[in-house]
C-alpha positions, 0 to 999 in steps of 0.5 A, a space after each residue: 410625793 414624801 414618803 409616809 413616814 415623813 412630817 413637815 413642821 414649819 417647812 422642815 421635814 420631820 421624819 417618823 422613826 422606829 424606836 432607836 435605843 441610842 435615844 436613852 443615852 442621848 437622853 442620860 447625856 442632856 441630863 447630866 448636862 443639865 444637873 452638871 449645869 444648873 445650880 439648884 436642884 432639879 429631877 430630870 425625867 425621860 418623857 414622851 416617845 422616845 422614853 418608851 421602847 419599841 414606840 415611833 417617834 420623831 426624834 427628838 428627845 423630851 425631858 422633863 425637868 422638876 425644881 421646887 420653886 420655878 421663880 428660882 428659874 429665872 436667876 438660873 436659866 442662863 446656865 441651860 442657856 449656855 448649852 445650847 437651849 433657847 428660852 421659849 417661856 411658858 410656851 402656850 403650858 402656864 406654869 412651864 418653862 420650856 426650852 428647846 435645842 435644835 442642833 441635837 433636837 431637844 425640848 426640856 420642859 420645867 414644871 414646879 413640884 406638884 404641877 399636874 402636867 408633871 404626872 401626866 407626863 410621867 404617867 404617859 411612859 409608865 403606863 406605856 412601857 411594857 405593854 406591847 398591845 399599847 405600843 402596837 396600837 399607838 404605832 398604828 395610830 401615829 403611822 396612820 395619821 402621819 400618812 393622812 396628814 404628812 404636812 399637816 402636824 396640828 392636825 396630826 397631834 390633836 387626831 391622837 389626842 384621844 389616846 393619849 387622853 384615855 392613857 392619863 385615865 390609867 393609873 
């Protein structure tokens, strides 16, 4: 039997952890990766769980990357490449281009500037940080969920949808 805390995502065990403080260097060093590796300009942001303190999350870091024209990706992905990410493309999100890093579980997620999903997702850590009766009520959820579902992660995420969703409507 897998302990509550435990996910399985594709027949690897993923866990459900407490928030870790070392996830906002972990993050600051993708990022200055990143920006040290990409030729053009881009903005990088922390997003999801492991953006916000005191929230469980699975471990992996997300960033959000912001470039003004996302054509001009293609001639430059070769460099995010290089650090170890893989190319996934849209990956099921028009308008993204996503890439993930499995040695250090990483997603970078890039949008051009004024896509909605850019606020969504920054609008998701900014309403979250800070407001201790979210964060409590969000653990509840994913522990809760987690436990039910603990080899089942589709079901899982779309069971908490609905906070995340009355989340967005907070601005």
């Amino acid at each position: 039997m897998l302990p509550a805390s435990m996910a399985i995502e594709d027949s690897r065990i993923m866990y459900l952890y407490p928030h870790n403080d070392a996830w906002k260097s972990e993050f600051e060093n993708e990022k200055d990766a990143i920006i040290s590796a990409y030729t053009g300009d881009i903005d990088i942001f922390h997003i999801g769980s492991t953006a916000v303190r005191g929230l469980y999350a699975k471990d992996c870091i997300d960033l959000l990357g912001v470039v003004k024209d996302i054509s001009t990706l293609s001639a430059l992905k070769q460099n995010i490449i290089k650090l170890g990410y893989s190319h996934k493309g849209e990956y099921g999100i028009p308008g993204r281009e996503y890439f993930s890093k499995k040695q250090r579980k990483v997603h970078l997620h890039i949008f051009q500037s004024g896509d909605v999903n850019i606020e969504k997702h920054l609008n998701f850590v900014r309403v979250m940080q800070g407001n201790p009766e979210l964060i409590t009520e969000l653990n509840q959820i994913k522990q809760e969920l987690h436990a039910k579902y603990p080899r089942d992660k589709d079901t899982y995420q779309n069971e908490k949808e609905f906070f995340y969703n009355r989340i967005n409507k907070v601005r």
